[in-house]
N, C-alpha and C positions, 0 to 999 in steps of 0.2 A: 504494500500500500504506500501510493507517495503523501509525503507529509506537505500541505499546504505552507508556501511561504509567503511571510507579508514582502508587501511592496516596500524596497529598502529607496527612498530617494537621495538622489547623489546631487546637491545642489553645482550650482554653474559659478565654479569660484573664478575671478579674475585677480590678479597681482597686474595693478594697475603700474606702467611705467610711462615713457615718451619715447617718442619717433626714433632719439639719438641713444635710447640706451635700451634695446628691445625686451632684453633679456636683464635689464634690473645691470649695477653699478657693480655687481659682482660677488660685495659682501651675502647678499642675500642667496647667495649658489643651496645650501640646504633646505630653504625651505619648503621649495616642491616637493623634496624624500619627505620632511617632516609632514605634512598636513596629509601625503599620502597615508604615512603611515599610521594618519587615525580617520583612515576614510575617507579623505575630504580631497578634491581633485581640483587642482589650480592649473594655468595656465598666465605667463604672461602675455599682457598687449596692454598698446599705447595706450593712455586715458580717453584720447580724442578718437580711436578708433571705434567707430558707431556701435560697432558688434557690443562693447562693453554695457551699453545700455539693456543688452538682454540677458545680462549675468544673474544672477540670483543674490551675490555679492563682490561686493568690491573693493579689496585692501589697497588703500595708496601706499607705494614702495620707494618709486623713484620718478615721480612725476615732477621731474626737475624745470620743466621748461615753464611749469605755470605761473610764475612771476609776471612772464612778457603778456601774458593772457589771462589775467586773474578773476575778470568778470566773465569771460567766456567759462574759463574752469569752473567757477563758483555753480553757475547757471547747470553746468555738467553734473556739478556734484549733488545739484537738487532732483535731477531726472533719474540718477542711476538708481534703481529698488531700495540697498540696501549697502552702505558705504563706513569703513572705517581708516578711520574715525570718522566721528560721527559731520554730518555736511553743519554744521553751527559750530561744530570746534574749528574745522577749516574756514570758517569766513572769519573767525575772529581771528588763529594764530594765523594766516597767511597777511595779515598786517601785523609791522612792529610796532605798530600805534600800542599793542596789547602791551607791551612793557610798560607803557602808563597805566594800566588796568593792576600790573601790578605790583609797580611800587605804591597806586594808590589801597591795595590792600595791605600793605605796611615789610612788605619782603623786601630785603636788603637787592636794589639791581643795580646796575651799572649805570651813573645818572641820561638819561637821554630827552634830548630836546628834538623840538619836530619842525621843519621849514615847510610850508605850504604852496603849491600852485599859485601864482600871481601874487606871493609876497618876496620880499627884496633879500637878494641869498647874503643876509649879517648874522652870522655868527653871533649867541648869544654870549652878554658879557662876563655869568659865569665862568666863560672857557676862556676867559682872557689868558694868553701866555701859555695854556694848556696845546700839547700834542693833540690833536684829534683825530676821529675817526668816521668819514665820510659814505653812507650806504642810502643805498633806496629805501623807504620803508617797507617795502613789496617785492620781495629779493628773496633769492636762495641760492648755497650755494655761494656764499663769497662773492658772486658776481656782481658788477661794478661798485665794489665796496675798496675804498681808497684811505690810505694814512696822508698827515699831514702837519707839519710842525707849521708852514707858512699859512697863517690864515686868511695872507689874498688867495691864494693858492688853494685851500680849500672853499672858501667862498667863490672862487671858480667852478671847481669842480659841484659845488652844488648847483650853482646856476644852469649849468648843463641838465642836471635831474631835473630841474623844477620846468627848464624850456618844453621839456619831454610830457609836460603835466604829471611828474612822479613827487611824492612824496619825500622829503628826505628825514634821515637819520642822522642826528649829530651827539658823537658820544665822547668824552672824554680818553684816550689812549692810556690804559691800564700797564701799566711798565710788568704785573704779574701775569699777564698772558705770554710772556714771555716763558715763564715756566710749563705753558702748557695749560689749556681747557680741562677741568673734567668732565666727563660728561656722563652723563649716570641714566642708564635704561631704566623704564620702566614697565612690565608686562600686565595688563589686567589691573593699574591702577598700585600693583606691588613692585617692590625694587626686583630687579633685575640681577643685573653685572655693570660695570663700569671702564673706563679707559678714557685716554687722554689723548687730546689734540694737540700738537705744536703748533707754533703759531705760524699762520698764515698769510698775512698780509703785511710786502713788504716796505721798508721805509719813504715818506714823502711823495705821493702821490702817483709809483708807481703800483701797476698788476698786482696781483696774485696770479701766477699759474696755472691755469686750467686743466683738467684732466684733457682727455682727447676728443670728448664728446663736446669740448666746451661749455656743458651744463652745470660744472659745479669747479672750485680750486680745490687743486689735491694735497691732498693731508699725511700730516706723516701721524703715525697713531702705535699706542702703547697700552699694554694693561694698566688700571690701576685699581683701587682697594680703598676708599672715598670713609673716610671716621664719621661716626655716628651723626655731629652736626650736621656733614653735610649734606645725605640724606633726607635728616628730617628736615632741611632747606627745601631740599626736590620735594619730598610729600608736600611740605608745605604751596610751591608753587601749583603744583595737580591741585591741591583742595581751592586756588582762588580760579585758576583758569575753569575746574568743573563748578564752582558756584555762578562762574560770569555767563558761561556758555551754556547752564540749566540743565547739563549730565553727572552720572552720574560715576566716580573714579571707574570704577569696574567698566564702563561705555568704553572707557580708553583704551584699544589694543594694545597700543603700544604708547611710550611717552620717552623723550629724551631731556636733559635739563642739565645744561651747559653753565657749569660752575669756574669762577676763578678766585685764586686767593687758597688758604687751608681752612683745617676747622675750625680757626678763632675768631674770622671773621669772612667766611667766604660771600661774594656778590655773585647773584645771577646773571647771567651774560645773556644767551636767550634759555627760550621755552622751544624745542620743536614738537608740533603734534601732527604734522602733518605728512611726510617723507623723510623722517632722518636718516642717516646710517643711523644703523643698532652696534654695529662694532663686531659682529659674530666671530671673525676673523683672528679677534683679538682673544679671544675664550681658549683655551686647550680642548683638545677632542673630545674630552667625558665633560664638560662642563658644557660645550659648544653642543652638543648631542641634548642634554637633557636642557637646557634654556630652549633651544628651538623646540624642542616636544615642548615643552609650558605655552611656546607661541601657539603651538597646533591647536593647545589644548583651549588658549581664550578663545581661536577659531571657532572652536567645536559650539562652547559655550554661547559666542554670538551667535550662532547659526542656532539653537535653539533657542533663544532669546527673538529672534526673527520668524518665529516657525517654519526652520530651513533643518529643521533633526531630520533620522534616518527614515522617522516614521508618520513624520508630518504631512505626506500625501498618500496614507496609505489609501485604498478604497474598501468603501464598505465591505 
């Protein structure tokens, strides 16, 4: 006698990237094996490729290019079914305006002041004599983000952003980023693993380096092992970004929170919730193995959370 099976459904997962990097930035090479290996069947493609709108869900990976395109993207992220993170975490961290969000929740960040569209690119008098550091507010990836000790020179360089109708970013130049970013993952709204960036952008108003794709500068990257401070810095930033955005930590797949300074007094530098590296690379094999299963496993968890489980269509 054959035994009846139920209907197992296998939702249509997409690992959302861009045009220049098909197959994701590299870091991310395990996590097809992982999410197979709890049933769950991904594929990458572009964000902007049509096809992604009939996914069932869709994890942003390496959607590098959406800075140039931010309202297009935005618009993307409200049609696709089912997207993580969540499409209200994306429209708020894909502006740096959020760093106002939350140094006004009282976390220690890195001071930042904002030049607007159709106002006069002057440098505020805080930064009098200070180094600075010149970005889009709607940037990733390092990209046209510029240093600068001369501030006609940087008040140059912003005029150019703001001709553009972009936003700018104007940040004090932290002499301890020179030791290196940390930057502390977060899975499911819990810590992770960590590791450290060097620094990236080099002096006086030149480049940074761009990978090959030209969608992001390249990094040079290390393990590290973050003291209990600074941590509950990172939790602390996840609790004002999901009070602001109206989700809930656990909504978060994934979270990154880019620290500088130690644990006696560390500043936030950014929040990424949108496409960070996670650093997988940086993990050792038994460690790199079981973080990527935890990834598979918030998978698992959002897709039931969505009614995307094994058994969510089965038939009468």
């Amino acid at each position: 006698m054959k035994l009846a099976r139920p209907d197992v459904f296998h939702p249509r997962i997409v690992l959302a990237s861009c045009r220049q990097l098909p197959d994701g930035d590299g870091d991310d090479d395990g996590l097809v094996a992982a999410l197979r290996s709890r049933g769950l069947h991904a594929r990458w493609m572009a964000w902007d490729d049509p096809r992604t709108e009939a996914a069932d869900l869709v994890i942003l990976r390496a959607a590098w290019d959406y800075a140039a395109r931010r309202e297009e993207f935005l618009a993307w992220t409200a049609r696709v079914r089912n997207l993580l993170n969540p499409p209200a975490v994306v429209a708020w961290n894909s502006d740096k305006h959020y760093l106002r969000d939350l140094a006004d929740a009282g976390l220690p960040t890195v001071p930042s002041f904002f030049l607007e569209p159709g106002q006069a690119p002057v440098l505020p008098a805080a930064l009098a004599g200070a180094e600075v550091v010149v970005k889009p507010a709607v940037g990733a990836g390092s990209v046209d983000a510029l240093r600068f000790t001369d501030h006609g020179a940087a008040a140059a360089g912003a005029a150019v952003l703001l001709d553009e109708g972009r936003s700018v970013l104007v940040q004090p130049y932290d002499a301890r980023v020179e030791a290196g970013e940390t930057a502390m993952v977060f899975l499911g709204g819990e810590q992770s693993h960590a590791f450290t960036k060097g620094p990236m952008l080099p002096p006086e108003g030149r480049s940074p380096a761009l990978d090959e794709s030209g969608t992001y500068a390249s990094e040079k990257l290390a393990p590290a092992d973050p003291d209990f401070p600074m941590w509950d810095l990172g939790h602390a930033a996840l609790d004002a970004a999901c009070a602001r955005a109206g989700v809930a930590k656990a909504d978060l797949l994934y979270a990154r929170v880019d620290l500088i300074g130690g644990p006696e007094a560390p500043a936030l530098l950014e929040l990424e919730l949108v496409e960070p590296a996670l650093g997988w690379s940086q993990l050792d094999t038994a460690t790199r193995l079981l973080q990527l299963r935890r990834f598979a496993i918030e998978v698992e968890s959002a897709c039931e959370r969505f009614g995307l489980g094994p058994l969510s269509h089965r038939r009468p």
